[in-house]
N, C-alpha and C positions, 0 to 999 in steps of 0.2 A: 409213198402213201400220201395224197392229199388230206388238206387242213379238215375240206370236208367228213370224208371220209371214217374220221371219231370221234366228231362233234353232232352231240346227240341234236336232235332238230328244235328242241325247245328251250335251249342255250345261244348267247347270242355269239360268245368267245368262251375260247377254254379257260381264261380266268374265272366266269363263274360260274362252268361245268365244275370248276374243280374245287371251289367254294362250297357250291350244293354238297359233290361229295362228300366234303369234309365236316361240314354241318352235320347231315345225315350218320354221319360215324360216330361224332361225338356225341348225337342224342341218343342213339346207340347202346355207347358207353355210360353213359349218364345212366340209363337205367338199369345195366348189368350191373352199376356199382352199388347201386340201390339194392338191388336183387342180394346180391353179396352183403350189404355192410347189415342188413338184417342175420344174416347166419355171424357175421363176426361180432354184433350185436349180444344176441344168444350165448355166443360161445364167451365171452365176456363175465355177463353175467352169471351166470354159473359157473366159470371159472372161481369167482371172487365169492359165491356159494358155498362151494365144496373145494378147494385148493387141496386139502389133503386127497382127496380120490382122483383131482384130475390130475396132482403134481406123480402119483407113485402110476398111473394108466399114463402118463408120457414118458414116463419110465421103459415103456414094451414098444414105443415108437426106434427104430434106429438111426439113431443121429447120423452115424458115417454116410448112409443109402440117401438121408434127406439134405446131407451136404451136397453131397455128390449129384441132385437131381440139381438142387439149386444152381452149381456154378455148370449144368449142362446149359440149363435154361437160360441164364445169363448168357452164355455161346450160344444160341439161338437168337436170342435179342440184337445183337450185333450181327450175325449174319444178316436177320431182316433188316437192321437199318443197312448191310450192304448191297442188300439187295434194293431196296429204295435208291438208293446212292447210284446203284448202276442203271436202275429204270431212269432215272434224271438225267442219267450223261448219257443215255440210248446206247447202252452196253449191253448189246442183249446174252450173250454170252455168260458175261460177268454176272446179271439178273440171272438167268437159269443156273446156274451154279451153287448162289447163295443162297436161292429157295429150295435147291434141293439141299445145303449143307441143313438148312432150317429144317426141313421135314425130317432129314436124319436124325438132327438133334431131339425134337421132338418125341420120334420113336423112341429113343434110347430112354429118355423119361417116362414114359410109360411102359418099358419094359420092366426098368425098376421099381415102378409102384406097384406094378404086377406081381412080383416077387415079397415087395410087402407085404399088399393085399392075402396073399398064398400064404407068408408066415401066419397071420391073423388068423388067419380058417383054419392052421394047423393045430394055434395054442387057443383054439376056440374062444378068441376074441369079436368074433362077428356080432352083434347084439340080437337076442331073443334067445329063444327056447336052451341053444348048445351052449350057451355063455359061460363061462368062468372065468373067476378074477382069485389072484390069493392073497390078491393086498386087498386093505381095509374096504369097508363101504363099497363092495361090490356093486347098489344099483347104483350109486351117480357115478363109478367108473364104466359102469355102459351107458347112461348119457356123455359119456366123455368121446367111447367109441360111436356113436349114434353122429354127437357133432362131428367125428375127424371123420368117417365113411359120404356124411353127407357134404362137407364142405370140399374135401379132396375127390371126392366123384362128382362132382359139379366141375371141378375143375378139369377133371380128368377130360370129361366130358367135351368141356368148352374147348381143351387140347387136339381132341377125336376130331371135331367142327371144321375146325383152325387145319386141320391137315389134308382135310378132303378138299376145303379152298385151294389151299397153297398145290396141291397136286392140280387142281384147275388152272391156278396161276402160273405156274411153271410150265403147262401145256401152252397157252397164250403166251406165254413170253418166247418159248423158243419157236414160235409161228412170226414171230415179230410184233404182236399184237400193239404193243406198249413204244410211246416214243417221246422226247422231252416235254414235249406239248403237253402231254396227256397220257400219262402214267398212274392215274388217279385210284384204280385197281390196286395196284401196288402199295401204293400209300395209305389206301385203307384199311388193306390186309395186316399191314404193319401197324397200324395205330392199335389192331386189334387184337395179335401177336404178343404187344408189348403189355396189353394189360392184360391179359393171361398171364404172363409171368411178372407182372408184379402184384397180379393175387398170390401165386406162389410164395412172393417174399415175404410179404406178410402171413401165409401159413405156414412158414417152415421157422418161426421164432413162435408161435402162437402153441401151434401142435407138439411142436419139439423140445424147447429150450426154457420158456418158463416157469419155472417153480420146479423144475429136478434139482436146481441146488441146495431145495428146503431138504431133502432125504439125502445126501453127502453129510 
């Protein structure tokens, strides 16, 4: 494959094709975090509101399910950086490998929020009309579930996204698409990958783990 070849024409070298990229991802980023640190914003201040309503409503979250997604997604983050790792060294093998261990991963996260999500609608935790709480102050434990549906389905979301890429990227890579030069796909995929699950890190101590030890 010549140099030509993936060098978009308004680039003078791949040093700042792949500059541009990375720009572009980060400004990207810049305003997903923005987008976010408003709900973590919200979720803050009403936390520090009503701590009793939201401390005994994370009470009905499962910590084991929201560990267990954690350290998947952590195993996902690594795979993408190996997958970056192997677009670098023009592994194309190694590259399709690692984006599909990542897509795997990914799925298995969202099987198990699913299974969350399902407990909720069972013990009719969804917020509106079906709602019920038995612990105190019922309505600001449905803004508590209002904030965890809305922050974790955003994320969920941004998960969905993130896999319909990666399923594109994985097509491209086992074509050969990608090679030392110019693996910028990859690398952006990953930047983008990684901050998806470190929104997770920050919601899985926010939604889960805060303020249950006032009720012990």
């Amino acid at each position: 494959m010549s140099e030509n070849s993936t060098l978009a024409h308004h680039f003078d070298s791949y040093a700042q094709q792949k500059e541009s990229a990375s720009l572009g991802m980060w400004v990207f980023i810049s305003q997903e975090i923005m987008f976010f640190g408003g709900l973590f914003l919200a979720y803050t201040i009403y936390r520090w509101r009503f701590p009793e309503a939201f401390a005994y409503s994370s009470n009905e979250l499962d910590i084991g399910l929201g560990l267990f997604n954690t350290i998947v997604l952590i195993g996902s983050s690594l795979t993408m950086a190996l997958a970056v790792r192997n677009a670098a060294l023009g592994e194309k093998n190694g590259t399709v490998r690692n984006l599909i261990l990542t897509m795997l991963l990914g799925s298995v996260f969202l099987v198990v929020k699913g299974f969350e999500y399902a407990h909720k609608w069972q013990h009719h935790l969804i917020p509106g009309p079906n709602f019920q709480f038995s612990g105190p102050d019922p309505v600001h434990a449905q803004l508590f579930f209002v904030l965890y549906f809305s922050m974790t389905g955003l994320h969920a979301l941004h998960m969905i996204v993130g896999l319909g890429i990666l399923a594109w990227l994985t097509a491209q890579a086992a074509k050969g698409r990608f090679t030392p030069e110019n693996h910028n796909y990859v690398e952006g995929v990953g930047l983008y990958w990684h901050f998806v699950d470190i929104i997770w890190i920050f919601l899985f101590p926010l939604l889960y783990l805060f303020g249950r030890h006032h009720l012990t």
